[in-house]
C-alpha positions in Angstrom: 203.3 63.0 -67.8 201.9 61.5 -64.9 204.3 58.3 -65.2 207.1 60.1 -65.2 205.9 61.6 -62.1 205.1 58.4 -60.5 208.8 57.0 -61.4 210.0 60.1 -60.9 209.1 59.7 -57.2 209.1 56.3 -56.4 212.9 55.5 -57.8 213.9 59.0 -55.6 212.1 58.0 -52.9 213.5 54.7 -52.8 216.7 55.1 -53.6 217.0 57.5 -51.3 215.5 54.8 -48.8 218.3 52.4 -49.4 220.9 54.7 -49.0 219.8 55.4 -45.6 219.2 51.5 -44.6 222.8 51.5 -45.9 224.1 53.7 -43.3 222.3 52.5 -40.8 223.2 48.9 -41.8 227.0 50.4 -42.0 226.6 52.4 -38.0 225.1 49.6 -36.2 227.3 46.4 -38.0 231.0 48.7 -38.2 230.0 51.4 -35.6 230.1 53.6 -38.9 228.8 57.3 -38.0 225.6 58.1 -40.4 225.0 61.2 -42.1 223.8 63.9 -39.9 221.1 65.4 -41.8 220.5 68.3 -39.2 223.8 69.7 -40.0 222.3 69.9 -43.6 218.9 70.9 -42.6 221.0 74.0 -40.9 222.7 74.4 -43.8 219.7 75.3 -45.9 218.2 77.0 -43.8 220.9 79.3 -43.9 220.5 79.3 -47.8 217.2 81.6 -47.1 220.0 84.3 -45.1 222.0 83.7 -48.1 225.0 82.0 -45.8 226.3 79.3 -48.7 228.6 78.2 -46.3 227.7 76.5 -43.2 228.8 78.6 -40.2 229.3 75.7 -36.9 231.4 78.4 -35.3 228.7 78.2 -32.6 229.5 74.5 -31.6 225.5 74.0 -30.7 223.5 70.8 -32.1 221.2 70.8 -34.9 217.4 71.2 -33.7 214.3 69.3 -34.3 214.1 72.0 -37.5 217.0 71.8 -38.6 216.7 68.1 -38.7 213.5 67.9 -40.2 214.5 70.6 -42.9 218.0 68.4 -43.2 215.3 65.0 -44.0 213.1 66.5 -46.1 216.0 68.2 -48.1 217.3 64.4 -48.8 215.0 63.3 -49.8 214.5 66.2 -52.2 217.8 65.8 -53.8 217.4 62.0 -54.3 213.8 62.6 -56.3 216.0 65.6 -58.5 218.1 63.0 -59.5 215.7 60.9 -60.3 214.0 63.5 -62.1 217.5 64.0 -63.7 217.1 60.4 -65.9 214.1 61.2 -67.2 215.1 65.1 -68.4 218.3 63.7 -69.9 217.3 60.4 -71.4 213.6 60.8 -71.7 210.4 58.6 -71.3 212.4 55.6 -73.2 214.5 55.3 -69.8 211.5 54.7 -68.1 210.1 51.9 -70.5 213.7 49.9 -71.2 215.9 51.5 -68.0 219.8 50.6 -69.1 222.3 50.9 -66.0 224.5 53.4 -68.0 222.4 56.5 -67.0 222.3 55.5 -63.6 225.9 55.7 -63.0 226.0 58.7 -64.7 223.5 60.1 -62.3 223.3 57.8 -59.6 227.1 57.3 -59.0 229.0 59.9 -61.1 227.0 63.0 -60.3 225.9 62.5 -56.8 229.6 61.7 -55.7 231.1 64.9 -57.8 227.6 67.0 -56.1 228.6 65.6 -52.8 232.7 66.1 -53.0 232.6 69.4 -54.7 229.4 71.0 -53.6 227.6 69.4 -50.5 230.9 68.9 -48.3 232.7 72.6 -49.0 229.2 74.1 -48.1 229.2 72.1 -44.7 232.5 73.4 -44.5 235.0 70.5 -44.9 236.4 71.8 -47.4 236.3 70.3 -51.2 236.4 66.7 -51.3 236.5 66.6 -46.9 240.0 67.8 -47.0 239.4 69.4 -43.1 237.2 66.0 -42.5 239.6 63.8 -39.9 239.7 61.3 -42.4 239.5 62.5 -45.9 240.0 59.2 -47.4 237.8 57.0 -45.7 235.2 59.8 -45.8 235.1 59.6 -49.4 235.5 56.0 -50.1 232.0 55.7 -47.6 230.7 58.2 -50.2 231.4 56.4 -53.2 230.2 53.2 -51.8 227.4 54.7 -50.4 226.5 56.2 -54.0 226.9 52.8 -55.4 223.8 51.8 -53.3 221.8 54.6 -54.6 222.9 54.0 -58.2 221.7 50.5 -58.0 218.9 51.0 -55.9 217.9 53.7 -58.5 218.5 51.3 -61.5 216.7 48.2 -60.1 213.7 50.0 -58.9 213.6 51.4 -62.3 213.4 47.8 -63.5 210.8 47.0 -61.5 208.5 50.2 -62.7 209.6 49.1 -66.0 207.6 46.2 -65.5 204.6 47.4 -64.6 204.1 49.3 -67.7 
């Protein structure tokens, strides 16, 4: 039990990790705008009010809370799906990881999460239809999801070998 844990939390944390030296990589070479976790600390904060839908009517900037409840939520969602490899394919993922339930997880699920769930409870709408652009908004997602799967999948390898 307590190995899963330890995977469990590294390959989230890490993951996770990458993804954001991704987007920071991404702002400060092609002036590419990173996530603003604030907005999603907001967010779930208003999931306690029971508000499922992000209300920015008010036009005012996330605070220090919101942005601290926005971080620790990320990184909160990328140990679930972590968590997620080992419910669905069991201890033997930790001992021999393959890349195929990563990019179920990693890739597949986070994007569909992110397009269908995450974005239409920020309110842009499913996929970021109301986002300026929709299209480049979603191919930065998909890449940015590839990063995560492979960071997920190679840190797994590493663990692996410390067994």
């Amino acid at each position: 039990m307590g190995t899963i844990i330890v995977f469990t939390l590294v390959i989230g944390v890490v993951s996770t990790l990458v993804l954001d030296l991704w987007a920071l990589l991404q702002q400060r070479v092609a002036g590419v705008e990173a996530p603003d976790w604030g907005v999603a600390g907001r967010w779930v904060k208003g999931l306690t009010r029971f508000q499922f839908v992000l209300d920015s009517s008010d036009g005012q900037a996330p605070t220090h809370d919101d942005k601290v409840v926005g971080w620790i939520f990320h990184y909160l969602v990328g140990i679930a799906y972590a968590l997620l490899l080992f419910l669905i394919w069991g201890y033997a993922f930790a001992v021999h990881p393959t890349l195929w339930p990563t990019v179920v997880i990693g890739l597949f699920l986070t994007t569909f999460a992110g397009l269908f769930i995450f974005l239409p409870a920020l309110g842009a709408g499913l996929a970021g239809a109301r986002l300026p652009d929709q299209k480049a908004a979603i191919a930065r997602m998909i890449v940015g999801h590839v990063v995560f799967m492979l960071a997920q999948y190679f840190t797994a390898l590493c663990l692996a070998a410390t067994l």
